[in-house]
N, C-alpha and C positions, 0 to 999 in steps of 0.2 A: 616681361623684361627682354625676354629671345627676341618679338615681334620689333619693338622697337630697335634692340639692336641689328638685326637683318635690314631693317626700314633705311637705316642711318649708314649702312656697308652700300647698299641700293643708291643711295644719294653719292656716294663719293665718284663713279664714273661720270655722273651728270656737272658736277661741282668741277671736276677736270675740266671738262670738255667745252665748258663755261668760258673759265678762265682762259683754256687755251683759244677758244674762239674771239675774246676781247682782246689777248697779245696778238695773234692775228690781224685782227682788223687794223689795228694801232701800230701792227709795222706794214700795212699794206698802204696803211693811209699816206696819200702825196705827201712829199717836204715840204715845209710850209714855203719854201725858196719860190716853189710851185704854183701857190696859190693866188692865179693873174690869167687874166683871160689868154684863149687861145689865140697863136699868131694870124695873122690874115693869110687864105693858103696861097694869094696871088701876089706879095710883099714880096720886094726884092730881100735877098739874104745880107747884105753891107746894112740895108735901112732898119735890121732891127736890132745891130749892134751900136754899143755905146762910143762915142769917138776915143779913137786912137789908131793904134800904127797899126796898117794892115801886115797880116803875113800869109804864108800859103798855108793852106787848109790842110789841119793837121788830122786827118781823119785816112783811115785804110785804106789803099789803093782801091780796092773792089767797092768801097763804100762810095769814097770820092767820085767814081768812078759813073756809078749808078744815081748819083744825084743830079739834078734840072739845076739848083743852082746855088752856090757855098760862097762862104764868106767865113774868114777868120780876123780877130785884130787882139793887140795887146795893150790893154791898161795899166794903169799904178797899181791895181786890184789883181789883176791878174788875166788870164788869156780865157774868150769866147770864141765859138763855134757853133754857126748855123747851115743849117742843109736843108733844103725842098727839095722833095721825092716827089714823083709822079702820081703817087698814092700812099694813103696811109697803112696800106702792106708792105710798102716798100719802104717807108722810112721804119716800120717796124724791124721788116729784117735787117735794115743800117745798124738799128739800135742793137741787138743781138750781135753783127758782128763789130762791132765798135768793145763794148761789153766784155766780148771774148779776148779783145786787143787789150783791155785793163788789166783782165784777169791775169795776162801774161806778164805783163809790167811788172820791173824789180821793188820799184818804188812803194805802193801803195802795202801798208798790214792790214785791214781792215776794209773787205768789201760787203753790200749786202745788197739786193739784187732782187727785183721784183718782176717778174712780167704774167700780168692775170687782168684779162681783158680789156678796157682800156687804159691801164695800166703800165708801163716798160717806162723804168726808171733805175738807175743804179746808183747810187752814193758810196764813194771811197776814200781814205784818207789817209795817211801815214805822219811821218816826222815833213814838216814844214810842208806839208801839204792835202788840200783838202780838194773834191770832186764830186762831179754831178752829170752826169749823162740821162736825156730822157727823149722821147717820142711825145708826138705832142702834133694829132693828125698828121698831114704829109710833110714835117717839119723832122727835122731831129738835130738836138741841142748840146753842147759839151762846156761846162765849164771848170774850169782850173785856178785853183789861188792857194796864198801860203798858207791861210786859216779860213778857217769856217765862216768868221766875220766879213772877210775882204769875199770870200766867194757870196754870203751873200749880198755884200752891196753892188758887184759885179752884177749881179742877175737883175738885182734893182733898178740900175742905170741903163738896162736897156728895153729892149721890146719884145723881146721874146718871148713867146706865148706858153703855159701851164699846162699842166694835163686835165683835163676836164674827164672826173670821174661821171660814168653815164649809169654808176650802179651793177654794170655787169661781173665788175671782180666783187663786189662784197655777195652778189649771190653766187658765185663760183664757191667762193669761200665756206658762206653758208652750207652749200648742197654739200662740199666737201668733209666740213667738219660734221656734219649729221650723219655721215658716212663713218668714219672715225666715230661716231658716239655708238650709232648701230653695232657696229663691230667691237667696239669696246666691253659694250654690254652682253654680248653673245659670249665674249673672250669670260668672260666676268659669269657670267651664269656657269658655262661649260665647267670653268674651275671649280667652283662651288660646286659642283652636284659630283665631281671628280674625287673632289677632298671627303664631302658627303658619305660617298659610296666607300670611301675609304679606312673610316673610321671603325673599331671593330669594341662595340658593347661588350660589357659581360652578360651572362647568361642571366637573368629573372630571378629576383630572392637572395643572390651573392652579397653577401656583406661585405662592405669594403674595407681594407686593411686599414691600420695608422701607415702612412710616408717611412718611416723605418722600418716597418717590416716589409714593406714592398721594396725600399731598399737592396733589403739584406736579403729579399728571392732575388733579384735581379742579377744581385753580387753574386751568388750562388752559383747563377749560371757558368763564371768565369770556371773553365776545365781545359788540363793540359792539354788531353785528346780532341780538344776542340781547334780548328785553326785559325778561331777570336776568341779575343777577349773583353771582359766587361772592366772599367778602367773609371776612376773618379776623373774631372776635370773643372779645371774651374772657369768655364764657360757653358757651362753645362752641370746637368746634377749627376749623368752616366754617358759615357761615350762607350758604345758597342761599333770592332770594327776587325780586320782582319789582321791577324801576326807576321806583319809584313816587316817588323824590327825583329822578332822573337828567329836567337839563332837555329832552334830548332826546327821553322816554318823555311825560313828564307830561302832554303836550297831548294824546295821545293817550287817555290809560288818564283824564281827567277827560271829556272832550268825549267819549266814549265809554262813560262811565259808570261805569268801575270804583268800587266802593265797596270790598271789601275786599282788602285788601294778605296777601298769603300769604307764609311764611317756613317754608323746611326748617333745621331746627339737627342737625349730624350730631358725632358723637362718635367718635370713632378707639380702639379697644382694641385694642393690636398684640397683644398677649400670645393672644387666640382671634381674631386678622384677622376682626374683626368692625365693623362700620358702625353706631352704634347712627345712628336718624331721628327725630326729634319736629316733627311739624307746629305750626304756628301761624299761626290767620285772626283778622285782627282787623279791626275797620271804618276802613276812612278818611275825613275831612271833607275834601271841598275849599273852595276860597274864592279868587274874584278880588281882585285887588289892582294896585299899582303897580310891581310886583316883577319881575323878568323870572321868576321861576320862583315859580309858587302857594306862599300859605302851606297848610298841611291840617295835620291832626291825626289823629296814631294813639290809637285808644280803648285805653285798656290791659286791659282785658277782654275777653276773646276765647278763642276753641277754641284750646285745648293737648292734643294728643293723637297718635293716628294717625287722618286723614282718607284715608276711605278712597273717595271717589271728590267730585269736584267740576271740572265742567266750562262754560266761556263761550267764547263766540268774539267776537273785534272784529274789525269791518271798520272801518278811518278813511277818511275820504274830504278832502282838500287841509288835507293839513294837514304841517308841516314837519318829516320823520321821519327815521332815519337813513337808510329804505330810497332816497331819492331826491326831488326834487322836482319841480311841473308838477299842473296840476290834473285833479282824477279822483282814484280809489283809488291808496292812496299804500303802506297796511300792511294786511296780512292775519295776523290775528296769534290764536291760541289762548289763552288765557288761562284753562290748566285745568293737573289737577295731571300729569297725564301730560309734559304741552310738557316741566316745570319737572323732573319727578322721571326720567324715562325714562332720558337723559344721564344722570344722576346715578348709576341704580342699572347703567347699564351700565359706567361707569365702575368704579365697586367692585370689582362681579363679572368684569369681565375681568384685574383686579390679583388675585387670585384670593382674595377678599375677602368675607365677607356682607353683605348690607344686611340691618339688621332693625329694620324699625319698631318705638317705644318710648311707653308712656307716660308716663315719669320720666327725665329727662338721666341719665345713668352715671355724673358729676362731680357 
């Protein structure tokens, strides 16, 4: 049952990487507005638009600029733009800074933008208005209308030439996401042998407890001279974490500088006497006031995971702790994750029990 389960965790980076490779291809794929032969590269730019009123060519000064020859006009559908470049390098860079003139534009919510080998096409759209910028060899194409409909019968009524995929972006794409699945899988192993190494057996012949009596040791652990505590939670079966509300703690872990509050959340599965662990650090604010106990604030963004090593030490010097008082050093106190976790993972393992760090709760 292990074999198979391992087999089928092994299959989920391929199963991603799958799917993300088929949304890929399917947004890389022309618009179908697109799909018409290329324009002639030797065609004047007026003869491959559709008739109507011309205007001046609404395209980027440096664009305009750099093109052989443009042509703009306006229909019932809405406004076309053509440009011949010298080369199809150069109606590519048109394309890019045309692209970049959209991206600035108030008008358009929605852009998406492609340029991978012979590929450079942009489609944008907003309220009462739809768009289409593309390269298309030494050609470069703009068209504009209220909807998606009028833009494409626009493209249809005239002669402007498509983009003629040659295959080089779908294996761009390819080499890319094989890249992406390599690395995924390396990322995927590394964790696994991380989490692996992490997990801590009991000792050979340890009988394992009942769930209530591993419980009531774990509960055990909670002690005032301790600067955590073991606390029920109903996200959890035990939350072990630092006395960062406890008025007796808080003088110390603020005037000593504690910023982040640590918490272990452990998960009980009697059925394989296993411990699941999930760490969480998160920052704390403190702040003086008129309160006998500080107000602070827990960020709720923070590491959820297994933390796999982090270490502080505090010394407090008079200040009023449960260790005793009189002035001088009062607490000597660690504040790493061993103090907090050690207890913990020997208590497990001696009920004859695993600890196994987690990056997802079990529940």
């Amino acid at each position: 049952m292990r074999s198979s389960r391992l087999s089928g965790l092994r299959l989920v980076p391929a199963l991603a990487v799958s799917a993300l490779a088929a949304l890929a291809l399917a947004a890389c794929a022309p618009p179908a507005e697109l799909d018409r032969p290329p324009a002639p590269p030797a065609a004047a730019a007026r003869a491959l638009l559709p008739p109507g009123r011309s205007e001046a060519v609404a395209l980027p000064d440096a664009v305009a600029a750099a093109a052989v020859d443009t042509a703009t006009v306006t229909t019932s559908d809405g406004r076309l733009t053509a440009a011949r470049f010298a080369t199809p390098e150069a109606a590519r860079h048109g394309f890019g800074a045309l692209a970049d003139a959209v991206d600035r534009r108030a008008g358009p919510t929605s852009r998406s933008r492609v340029a991978v080998g012979a590929l450079h096409y942009m489609r944008y759209a907003g309220p009462g208005l739809a768009g289409l910028v593309w390269a298309s060899g030494p050609w470069l194409f703009a068209a504009e209308a209220a909807s998606p409909e009028q833009l494409a019968g626009l493209i249809a009524a005239s002669r402007v030439g498509g983009i003629e995929d040659t295959g080089a972006a779908t294996w761009v794409l390819i080499a890319s996401l094989a890249g992406v699945a390599v690395l995924l899988l390396l990322i995927g192993l590394l964790v696994r042998r991380i989490l692996r190494s992490a997990v801590v057996a009991p000792a050979p012949g340890v009988v394992p407890v009942p769930r209530d009596a591993l419980l009531a040791r774990l509960k055990a652990l909670d002690d005032p001279s301790r600067p955590w505590q073991v606390r029920s939670a109903p996200d959890a079966d035990l939350v072990v974490e630092w006395k960062y509300a406890d008025a007796a703690w808080w003088g110390v872990m603020a005037e000593q500088g504690v910023r982040e509050t640590y918490r272990l959340r452990l998960y009980l599965d009697e059925a394989r006497h296993r411990v699941g662990a999930r760490d969480e650090v998160a920052a704390v604010e403190w702040s003086a006031g008129m309160l006998p106990t500080p107000r602070f604030t827990v960020e709720r963004q923070g590491f959820r995971g297994v933390q796999l090593a982090r270490k502080k030490r505090e010394v407090a010097y008079g200040f009023d702790t449960p260790t005793g008082g009189g002035f001088g050093k009062k607490l000597d106190v660690r504040f790493d994750l061993d103090t907090l976790k050690a207890p913990v993972v020997a208590t497990v393992t001696q009920a004859g029990w695993s600890y196994v760090p987690v990056l997802r709760p079990w529940r």
